[in-house]
Backbone as CSV, one residue per row, in Angstrom:
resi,resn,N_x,N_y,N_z,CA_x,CA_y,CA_z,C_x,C_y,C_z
1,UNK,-33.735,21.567,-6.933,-34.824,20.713,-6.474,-35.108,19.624,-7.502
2,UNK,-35.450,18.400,-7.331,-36.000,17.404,-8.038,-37.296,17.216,-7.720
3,UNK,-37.837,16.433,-8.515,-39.343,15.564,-8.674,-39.780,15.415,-7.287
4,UNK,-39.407,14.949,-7.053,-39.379,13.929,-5.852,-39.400,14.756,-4.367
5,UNK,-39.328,16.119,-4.635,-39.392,17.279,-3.648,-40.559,18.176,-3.694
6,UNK,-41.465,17.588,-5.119,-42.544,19.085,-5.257,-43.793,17.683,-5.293
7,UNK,-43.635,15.943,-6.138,-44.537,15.423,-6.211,-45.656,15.938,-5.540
8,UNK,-46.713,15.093,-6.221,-47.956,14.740,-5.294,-48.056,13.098,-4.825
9,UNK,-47.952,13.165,-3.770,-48.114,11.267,-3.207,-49.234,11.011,-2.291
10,UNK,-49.489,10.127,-2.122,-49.920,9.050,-3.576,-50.643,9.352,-4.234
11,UNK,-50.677,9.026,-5.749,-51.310,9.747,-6.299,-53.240,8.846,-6.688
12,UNK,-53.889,10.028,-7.570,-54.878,9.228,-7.334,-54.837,8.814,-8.959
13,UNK,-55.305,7.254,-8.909,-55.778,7.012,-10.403,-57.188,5.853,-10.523
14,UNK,-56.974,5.521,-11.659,-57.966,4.544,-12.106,-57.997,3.662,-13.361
15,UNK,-58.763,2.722,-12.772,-58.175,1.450,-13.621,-58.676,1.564,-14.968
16,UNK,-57.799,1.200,-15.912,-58.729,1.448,-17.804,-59.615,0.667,-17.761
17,UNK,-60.245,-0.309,-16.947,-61.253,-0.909,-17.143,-62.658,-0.045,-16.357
18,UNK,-62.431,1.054,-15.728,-63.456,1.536,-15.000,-63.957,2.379,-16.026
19,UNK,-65.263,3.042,-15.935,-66.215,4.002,-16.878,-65.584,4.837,-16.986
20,UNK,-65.699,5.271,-18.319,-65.604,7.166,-18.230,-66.814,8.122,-17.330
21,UNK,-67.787,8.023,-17.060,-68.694,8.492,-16.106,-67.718,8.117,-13.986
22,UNK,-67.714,7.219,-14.120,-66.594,7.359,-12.917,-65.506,7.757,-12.978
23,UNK,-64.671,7.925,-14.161,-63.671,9.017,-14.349,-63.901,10.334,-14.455
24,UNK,-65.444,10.654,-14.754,-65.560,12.523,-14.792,-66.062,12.296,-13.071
25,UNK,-66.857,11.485,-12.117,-66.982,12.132,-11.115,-65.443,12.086,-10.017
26,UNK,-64.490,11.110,-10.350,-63.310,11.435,-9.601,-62.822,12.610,-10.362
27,UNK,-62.478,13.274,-11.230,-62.296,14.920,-11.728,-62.971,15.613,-10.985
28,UNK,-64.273,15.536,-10.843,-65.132,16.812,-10.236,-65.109,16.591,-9.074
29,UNK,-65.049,15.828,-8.277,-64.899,15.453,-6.466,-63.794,15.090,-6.050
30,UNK,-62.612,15.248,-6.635,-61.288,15.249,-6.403,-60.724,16.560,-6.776
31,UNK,-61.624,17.312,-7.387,-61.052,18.459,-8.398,-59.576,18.445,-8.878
32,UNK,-59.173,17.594,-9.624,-58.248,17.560,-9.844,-58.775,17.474,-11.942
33,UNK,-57.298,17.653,-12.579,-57.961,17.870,-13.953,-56.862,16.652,-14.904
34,UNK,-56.696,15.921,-14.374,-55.853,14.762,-15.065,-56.054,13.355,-14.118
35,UNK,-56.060,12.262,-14.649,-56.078,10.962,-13.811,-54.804,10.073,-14.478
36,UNK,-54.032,9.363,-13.906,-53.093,8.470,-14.250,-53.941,7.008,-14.198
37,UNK,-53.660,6.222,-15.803,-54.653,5.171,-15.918,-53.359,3.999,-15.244
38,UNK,-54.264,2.684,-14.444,-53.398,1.871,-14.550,-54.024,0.507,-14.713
39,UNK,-52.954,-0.642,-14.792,-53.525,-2.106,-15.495,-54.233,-2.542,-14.115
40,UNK,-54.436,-3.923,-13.789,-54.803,-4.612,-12.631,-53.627,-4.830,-11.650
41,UNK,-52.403,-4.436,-12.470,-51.204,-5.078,-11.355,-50.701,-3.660,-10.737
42,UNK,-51.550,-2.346,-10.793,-51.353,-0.974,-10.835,-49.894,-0.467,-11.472
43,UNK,-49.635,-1.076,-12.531,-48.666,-0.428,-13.363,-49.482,0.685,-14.484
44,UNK,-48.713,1.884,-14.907,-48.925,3.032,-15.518,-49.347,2.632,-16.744
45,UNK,-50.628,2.769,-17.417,-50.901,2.527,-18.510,-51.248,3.550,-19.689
46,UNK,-51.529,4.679,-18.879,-51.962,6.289,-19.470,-52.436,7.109,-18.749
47,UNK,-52.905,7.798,-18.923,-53.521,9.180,-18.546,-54.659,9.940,-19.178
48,UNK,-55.523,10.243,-18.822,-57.110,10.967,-19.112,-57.089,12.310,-18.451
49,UNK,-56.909,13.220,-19.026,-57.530,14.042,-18.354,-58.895,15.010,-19.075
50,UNK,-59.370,16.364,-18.453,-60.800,16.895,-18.988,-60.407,17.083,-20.695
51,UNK,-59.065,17.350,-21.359,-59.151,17.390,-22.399,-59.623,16.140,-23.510
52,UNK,-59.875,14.522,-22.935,-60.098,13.867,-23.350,-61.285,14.223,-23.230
53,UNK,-62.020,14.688,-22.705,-63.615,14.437,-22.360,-64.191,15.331,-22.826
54,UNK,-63.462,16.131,-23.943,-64.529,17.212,-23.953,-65.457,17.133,-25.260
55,UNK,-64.992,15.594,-26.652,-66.012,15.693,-27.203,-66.527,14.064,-26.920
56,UNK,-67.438,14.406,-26.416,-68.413,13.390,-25.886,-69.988,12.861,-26.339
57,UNK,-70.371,12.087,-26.432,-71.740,11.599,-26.987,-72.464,12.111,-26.068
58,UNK,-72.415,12.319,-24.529,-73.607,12.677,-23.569,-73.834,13.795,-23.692
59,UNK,-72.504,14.732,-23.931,-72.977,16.030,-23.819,-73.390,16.700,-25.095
60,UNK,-73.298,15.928,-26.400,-73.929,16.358,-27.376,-72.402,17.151,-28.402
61,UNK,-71.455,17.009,-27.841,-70.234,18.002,-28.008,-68.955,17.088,-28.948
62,UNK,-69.730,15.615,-29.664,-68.803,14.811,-30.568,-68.920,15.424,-31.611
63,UNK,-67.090,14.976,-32.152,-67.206,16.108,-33.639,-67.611,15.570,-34.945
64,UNK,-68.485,16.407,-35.482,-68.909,16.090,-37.032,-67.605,15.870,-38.154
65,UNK,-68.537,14.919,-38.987,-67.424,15.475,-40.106,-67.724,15.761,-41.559
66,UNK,-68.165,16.824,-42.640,-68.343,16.782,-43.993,-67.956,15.702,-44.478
67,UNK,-68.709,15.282,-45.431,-68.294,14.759,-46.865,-66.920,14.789,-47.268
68,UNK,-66.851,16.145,-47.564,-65.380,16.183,-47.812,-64.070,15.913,-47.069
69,UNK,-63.635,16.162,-45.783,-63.522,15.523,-44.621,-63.160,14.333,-44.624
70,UNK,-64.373,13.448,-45.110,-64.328,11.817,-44.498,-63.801,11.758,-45.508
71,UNK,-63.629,12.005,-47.166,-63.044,11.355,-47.794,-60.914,12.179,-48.184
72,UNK,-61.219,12.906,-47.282,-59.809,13.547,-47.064,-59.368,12.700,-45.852
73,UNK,-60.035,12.618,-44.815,-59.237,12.177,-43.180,-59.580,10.029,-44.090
74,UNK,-60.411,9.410,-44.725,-60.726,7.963,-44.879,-60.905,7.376,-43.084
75,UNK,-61.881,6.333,-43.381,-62.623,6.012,-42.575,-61.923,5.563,-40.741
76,UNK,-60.154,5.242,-41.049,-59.417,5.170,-39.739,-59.436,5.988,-38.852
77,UNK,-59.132,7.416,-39.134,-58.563,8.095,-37.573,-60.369,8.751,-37.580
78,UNK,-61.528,8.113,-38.186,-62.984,8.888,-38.229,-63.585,8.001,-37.106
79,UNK,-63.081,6.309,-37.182,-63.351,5.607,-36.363,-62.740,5.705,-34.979
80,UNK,-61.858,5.736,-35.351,-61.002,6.194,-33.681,-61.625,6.878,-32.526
81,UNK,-61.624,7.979,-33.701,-62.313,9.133,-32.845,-63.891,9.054,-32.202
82,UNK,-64.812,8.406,-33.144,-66.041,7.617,-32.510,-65.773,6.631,-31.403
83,UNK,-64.766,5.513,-31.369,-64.451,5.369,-30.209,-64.635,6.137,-29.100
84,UNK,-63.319,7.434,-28.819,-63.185,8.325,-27.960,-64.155,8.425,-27.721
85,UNK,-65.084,9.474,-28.923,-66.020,10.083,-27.951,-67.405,9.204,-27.648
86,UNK,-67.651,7.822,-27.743,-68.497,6.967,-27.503,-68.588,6.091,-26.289
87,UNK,-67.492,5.359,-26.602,-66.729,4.048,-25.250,-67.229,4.799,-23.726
88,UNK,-67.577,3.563,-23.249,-67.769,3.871,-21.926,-66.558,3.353,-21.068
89,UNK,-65.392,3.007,-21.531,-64.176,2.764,-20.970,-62.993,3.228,-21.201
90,UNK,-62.560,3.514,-20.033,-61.202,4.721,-20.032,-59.990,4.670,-20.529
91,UNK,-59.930,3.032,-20.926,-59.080,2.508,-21.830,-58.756,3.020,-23.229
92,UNK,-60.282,3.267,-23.245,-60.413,4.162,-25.131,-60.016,5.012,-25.354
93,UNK,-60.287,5.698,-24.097,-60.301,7.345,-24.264,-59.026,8.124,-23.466
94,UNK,-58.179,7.272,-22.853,-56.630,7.716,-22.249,-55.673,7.681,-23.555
95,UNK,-54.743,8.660,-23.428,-53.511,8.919,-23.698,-52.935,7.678,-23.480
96,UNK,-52.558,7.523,-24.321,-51.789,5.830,-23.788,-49.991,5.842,-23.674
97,UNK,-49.467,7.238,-24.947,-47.921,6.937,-24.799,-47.775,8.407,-23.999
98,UNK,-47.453,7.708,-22.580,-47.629,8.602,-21.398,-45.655,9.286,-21.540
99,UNK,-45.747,10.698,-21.003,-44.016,11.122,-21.060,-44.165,11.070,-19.293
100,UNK,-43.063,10.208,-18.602,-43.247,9.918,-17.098,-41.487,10.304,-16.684
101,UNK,-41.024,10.775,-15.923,-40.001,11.081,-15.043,-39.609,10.362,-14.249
102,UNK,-38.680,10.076,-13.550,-37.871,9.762,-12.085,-37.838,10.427,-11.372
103,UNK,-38.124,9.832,-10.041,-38.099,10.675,-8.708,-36.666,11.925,-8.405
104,UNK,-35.775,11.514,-9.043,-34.266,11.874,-8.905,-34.517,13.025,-10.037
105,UNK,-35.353,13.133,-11.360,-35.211,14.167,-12.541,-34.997,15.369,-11.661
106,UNK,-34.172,16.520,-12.387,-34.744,17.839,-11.732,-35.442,18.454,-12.291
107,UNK,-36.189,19.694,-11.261,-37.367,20.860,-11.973,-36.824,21.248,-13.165
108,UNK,-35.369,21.476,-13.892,-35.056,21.921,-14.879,-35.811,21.227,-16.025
109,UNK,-35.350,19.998,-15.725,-35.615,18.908,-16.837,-37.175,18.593,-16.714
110,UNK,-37.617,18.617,-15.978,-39.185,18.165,-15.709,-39.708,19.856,-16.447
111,UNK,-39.257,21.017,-16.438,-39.832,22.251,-16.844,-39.449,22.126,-18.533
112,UNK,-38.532,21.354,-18.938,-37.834,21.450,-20.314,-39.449,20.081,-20.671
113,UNK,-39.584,19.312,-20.382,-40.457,18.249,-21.103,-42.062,18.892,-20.971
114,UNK,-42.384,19.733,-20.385,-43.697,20.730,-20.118,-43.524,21.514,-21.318
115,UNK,-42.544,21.980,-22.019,-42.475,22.948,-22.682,-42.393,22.091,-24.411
116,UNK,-41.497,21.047,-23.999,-41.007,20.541,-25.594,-41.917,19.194,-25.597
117,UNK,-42.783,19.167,-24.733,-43.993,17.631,-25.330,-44.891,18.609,-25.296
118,UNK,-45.451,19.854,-24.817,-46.444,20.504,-25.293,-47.512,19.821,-23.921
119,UNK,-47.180,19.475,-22.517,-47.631,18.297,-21.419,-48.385,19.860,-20.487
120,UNK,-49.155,19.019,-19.633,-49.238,19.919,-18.440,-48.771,19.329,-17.130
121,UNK,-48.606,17.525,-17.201,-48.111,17.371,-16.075,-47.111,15.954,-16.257
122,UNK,-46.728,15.351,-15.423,-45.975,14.109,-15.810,-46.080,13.366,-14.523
123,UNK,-46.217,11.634,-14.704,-46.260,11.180,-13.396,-44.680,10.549,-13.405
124,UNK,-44.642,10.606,-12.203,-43.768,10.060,-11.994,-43.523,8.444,-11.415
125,UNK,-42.412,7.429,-12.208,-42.268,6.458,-11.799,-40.916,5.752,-11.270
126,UNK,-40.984,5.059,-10.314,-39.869,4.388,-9.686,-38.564,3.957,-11.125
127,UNK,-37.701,3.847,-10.607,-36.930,2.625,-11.044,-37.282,0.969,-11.797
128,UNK,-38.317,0.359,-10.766,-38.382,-0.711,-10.482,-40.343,-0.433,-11.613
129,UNK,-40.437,0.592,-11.819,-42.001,0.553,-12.781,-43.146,1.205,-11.951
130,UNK,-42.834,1.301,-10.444,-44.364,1.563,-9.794,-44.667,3.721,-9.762
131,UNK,-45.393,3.442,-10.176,-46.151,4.847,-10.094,-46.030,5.522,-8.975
132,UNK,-45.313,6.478,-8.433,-45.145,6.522,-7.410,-45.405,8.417,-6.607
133,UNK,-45.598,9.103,-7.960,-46.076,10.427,-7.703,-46.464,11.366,-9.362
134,UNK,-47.187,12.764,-8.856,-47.192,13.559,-10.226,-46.853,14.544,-9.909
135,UNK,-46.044,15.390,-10.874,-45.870,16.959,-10.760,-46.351,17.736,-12.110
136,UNK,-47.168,18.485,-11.795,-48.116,19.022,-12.456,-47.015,20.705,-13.030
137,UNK,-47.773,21.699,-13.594,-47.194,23.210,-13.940,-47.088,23.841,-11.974
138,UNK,-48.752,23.681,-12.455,-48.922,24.247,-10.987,-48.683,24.086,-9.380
139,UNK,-47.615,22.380,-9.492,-46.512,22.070,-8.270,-45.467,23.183,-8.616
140,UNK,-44.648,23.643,-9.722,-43.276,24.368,-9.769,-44.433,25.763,-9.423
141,UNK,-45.154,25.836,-9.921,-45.514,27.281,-9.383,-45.820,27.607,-7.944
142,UNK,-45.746,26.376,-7.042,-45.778,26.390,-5.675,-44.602,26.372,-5.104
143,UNK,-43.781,25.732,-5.799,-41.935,25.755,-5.592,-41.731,27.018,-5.704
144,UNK,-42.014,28.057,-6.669,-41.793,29.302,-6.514,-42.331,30.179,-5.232
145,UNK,-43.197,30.003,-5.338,-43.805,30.928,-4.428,-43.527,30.365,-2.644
146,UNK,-43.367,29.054,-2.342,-42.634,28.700,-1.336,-41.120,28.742,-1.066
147,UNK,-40.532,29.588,-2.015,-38.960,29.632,-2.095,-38.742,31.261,-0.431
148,UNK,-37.660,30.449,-0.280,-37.290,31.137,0.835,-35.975,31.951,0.805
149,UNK,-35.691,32.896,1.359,-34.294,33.393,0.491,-33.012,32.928,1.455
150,UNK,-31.973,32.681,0.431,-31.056,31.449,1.122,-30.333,32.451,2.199
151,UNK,-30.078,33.393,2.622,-29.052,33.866,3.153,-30.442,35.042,4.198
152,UNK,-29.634,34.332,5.542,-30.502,35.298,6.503,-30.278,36.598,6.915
153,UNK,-28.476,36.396,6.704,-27.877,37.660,7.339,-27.588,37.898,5.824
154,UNK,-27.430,40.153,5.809,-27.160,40.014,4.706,-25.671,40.045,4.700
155,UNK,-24.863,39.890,3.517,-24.141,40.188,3.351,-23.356,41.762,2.792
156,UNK,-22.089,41.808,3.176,-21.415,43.044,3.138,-21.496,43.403,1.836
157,UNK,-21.570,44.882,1.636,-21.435,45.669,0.689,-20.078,45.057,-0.666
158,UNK,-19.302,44.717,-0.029,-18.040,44.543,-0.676,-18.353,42.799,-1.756
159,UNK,-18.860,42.343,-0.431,-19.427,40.928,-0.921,-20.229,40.837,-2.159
160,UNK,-21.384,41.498,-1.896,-22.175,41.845,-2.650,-22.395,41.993,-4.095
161,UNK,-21.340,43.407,-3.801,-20.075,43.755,-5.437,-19.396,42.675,-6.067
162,UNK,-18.864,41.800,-5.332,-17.736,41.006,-5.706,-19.036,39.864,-6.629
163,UNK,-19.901,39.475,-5.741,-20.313,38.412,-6.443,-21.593,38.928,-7.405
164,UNK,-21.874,40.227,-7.615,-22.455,40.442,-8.836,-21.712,40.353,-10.177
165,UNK,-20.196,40.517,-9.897,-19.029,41.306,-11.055,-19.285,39.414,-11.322
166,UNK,-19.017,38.751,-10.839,-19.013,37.243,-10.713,-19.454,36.774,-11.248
167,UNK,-21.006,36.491,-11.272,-22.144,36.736,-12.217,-22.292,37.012,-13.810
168,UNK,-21.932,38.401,-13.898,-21.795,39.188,-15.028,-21.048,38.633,-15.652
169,UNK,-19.198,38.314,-15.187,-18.665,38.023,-15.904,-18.875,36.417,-16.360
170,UNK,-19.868,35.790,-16.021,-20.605,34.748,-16.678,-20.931,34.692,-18.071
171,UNK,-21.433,35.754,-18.275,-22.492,36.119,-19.184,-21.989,36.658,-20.692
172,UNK,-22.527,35.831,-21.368,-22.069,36.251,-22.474,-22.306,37.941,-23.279
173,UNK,-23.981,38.355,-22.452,-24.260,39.555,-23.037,-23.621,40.706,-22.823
174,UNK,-22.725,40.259,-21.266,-22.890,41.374,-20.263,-21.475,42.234,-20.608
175,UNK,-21.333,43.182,-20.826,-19.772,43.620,-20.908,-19.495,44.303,-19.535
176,UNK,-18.752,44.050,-18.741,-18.519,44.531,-17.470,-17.666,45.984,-17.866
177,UNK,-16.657,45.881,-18.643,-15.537,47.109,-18.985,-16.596,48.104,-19.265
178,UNK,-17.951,48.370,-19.852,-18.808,49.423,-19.736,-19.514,49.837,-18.625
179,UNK,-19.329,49.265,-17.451,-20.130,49.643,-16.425,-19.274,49.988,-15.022
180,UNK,-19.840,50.750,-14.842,-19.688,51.082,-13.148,-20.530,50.706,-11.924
181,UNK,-20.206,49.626,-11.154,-20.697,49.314,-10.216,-20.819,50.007,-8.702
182,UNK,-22.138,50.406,-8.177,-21.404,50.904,-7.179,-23.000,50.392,-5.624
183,UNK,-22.053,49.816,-4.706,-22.874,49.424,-3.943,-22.970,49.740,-2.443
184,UNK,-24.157,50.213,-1.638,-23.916,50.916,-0.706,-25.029,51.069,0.604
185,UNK,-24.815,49.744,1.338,-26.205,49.378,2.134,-27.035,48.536,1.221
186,UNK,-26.562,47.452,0.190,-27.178,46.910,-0.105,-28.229,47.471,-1.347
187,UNK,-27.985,48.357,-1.485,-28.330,49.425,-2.977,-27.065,49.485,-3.486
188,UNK,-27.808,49.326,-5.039,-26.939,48.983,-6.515,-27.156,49.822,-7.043
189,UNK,-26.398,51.149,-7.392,-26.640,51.710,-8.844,-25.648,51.297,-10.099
190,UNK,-26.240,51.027,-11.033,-25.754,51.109,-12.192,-25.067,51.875,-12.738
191,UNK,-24.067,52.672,-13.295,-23.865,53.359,-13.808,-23.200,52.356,-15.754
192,UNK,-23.242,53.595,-16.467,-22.723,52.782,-17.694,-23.282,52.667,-19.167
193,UNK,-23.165,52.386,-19.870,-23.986,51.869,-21.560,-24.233,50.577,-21.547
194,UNK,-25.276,50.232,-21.863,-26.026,49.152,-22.138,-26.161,49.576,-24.216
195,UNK,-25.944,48.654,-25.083,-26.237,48.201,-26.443,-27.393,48.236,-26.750
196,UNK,-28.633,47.899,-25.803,-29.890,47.694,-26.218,-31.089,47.353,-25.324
197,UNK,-32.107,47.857,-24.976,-33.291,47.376,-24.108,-33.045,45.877,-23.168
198,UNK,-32.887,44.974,-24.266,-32.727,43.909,-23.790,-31.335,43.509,-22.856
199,UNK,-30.461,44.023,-23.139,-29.081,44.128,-22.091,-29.419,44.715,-20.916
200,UNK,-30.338,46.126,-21.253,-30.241,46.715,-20.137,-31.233,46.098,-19.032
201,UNK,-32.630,45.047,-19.646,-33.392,44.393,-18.735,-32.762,43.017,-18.165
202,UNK,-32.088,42.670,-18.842,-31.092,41.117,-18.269,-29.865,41.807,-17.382
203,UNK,-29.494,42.995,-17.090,-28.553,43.657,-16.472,-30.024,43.751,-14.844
204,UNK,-30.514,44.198,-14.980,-31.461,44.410,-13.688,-32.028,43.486,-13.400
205,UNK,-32.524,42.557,-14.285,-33.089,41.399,-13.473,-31.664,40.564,-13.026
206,UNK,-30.022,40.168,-13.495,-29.420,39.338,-12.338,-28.916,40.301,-11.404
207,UNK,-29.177,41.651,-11.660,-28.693,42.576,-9.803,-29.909,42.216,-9.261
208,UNK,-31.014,41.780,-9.395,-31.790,41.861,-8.435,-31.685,40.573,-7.473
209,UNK,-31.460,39.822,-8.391,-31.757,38.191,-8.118,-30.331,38.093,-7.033
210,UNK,-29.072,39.262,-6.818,-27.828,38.982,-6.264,-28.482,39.257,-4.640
211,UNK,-28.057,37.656,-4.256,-28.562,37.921,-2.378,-27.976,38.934,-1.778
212,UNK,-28.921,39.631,-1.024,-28.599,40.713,-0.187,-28.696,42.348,-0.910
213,UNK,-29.095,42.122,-1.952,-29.434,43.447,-2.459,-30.734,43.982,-2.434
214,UNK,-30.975,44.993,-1.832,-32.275,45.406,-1.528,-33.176,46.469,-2.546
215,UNK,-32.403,47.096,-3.242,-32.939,48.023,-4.458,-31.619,47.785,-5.332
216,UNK,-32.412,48.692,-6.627,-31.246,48.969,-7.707,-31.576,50.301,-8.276
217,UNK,-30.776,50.823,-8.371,-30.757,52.109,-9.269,-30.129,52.318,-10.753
218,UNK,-31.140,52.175,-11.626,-30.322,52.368,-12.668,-29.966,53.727,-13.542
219,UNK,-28.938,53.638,-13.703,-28.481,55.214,-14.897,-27.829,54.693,-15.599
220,UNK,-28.269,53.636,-15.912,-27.914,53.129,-17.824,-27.750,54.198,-18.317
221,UNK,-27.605,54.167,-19.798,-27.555,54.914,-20.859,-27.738,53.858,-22.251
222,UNK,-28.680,54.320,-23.262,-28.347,53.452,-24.317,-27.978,53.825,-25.055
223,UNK,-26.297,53.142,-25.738,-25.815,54.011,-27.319,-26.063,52.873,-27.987
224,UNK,-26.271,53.916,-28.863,-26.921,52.981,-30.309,-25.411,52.234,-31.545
225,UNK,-24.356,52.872,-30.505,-23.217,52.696,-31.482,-22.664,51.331,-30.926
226,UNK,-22.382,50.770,-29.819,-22.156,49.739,-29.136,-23.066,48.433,-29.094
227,UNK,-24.388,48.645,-29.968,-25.227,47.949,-29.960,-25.227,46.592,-30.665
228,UNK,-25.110,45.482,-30.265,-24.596,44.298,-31.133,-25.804,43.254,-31.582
């Protein structure tokens, strides 16, 4: 699946010239928890969401700073931050170097930049610059849970076997020459030595994940002598 299969369209944003007070009531009456900022020509300029807002002059919740502090942090990133939490414009207070995707990225790569920018969501933009959707954590967690299983009929016992051994022999952990496969109505038992906990849980979670298998039975064994 790509971007461009889980987006949200169109999306909603707002201009850096509008208030931060009209940016917390589109959060709370949109319930949504991020806004994509844009210029006058609606090109992508940043992003605000509730984590910008949470130290604020109204609510009493801007951060102090010691003595010691101001003359450790000096008077730049002290001002900044009075900005943030002061400005009544969303300009101040957005994320400005936004991480944005292509409609074409896939969930892999859109799940790899969630993890290694430390993000919760990313908008997505055209080719050509226009803003054109967002996929948030909680779109792939709807991709999951709307996943359908690819194969209606099941497949044969023999099949089954063939393309678990298939699998396995993928795998770098997996030693097939220790195991006995045996499959029968779509039930898997295991038979065999597994090296260690962790072999033996990456051994059951890809029999499970093999279409058309309906249980698994395991009679692992763990030797401690085979253990790598």
């Amino acid at each position: 699946m790509k971007a461009r299969d889980i987006m949200v369209t169109p999306v909603i944003t707002v201009e850096e010239n509008a208030t931060v007070r009209h940016l917390a009531d589109i959060l709370v009456t949109k319930r949504i928890s991020a806004v994509p900022v844009v210029d006058s020509a609606g090109k992508l300029v940043g992003i605000v969401s509730e984590g910008d807002l949470m130290r604020r002059v109204e609510t009493g919740t801007e951060r102090g700073y010691s003595w010691w502090l101001r003359m450790f942090l000096g008077d730049k990133p002290i001002a900044a931050d009075y900005v943030k939490s002061h400005s009544v414009r969303v300009g101040d207070v957005m994320t400005q170097h936004v991480v944005t995707a292509d409609p074409e990225t896939t969930l892999t790569e859109i799940a790899d930049l969630f993890e290694e920018k430390g993000i919760k969501r990313v908008p997505i933009v055209s080719k050509g610059g226009d803003l054109v959707g967002i996929v948030s954590r909680a779109n792939i967690i709807q991709a999951i849970a709307s996943a359908q299983p690819a194969l209606e009929i099941s497949p044969s016992d023999t099949t089954i076997r063939q393309k678990l051994l298939d699998e396995l022999n993928k795998q770098p952990w997996a030693h097939t020459f220790r195991l006995s496969i045996i499959v029968r109505n779509g039930v898997v038992d295991l038979w065999g030595a597994v090296g260690s906990d962790q072999e033996r849980k990456a051994l059951l979670v890809l029999t499970e994940a093999i279409p058309g298998v309906v249980m698994v039975n395991d009679h692992l064994i763990r030797d401690p002598i085979i253990a790598h």
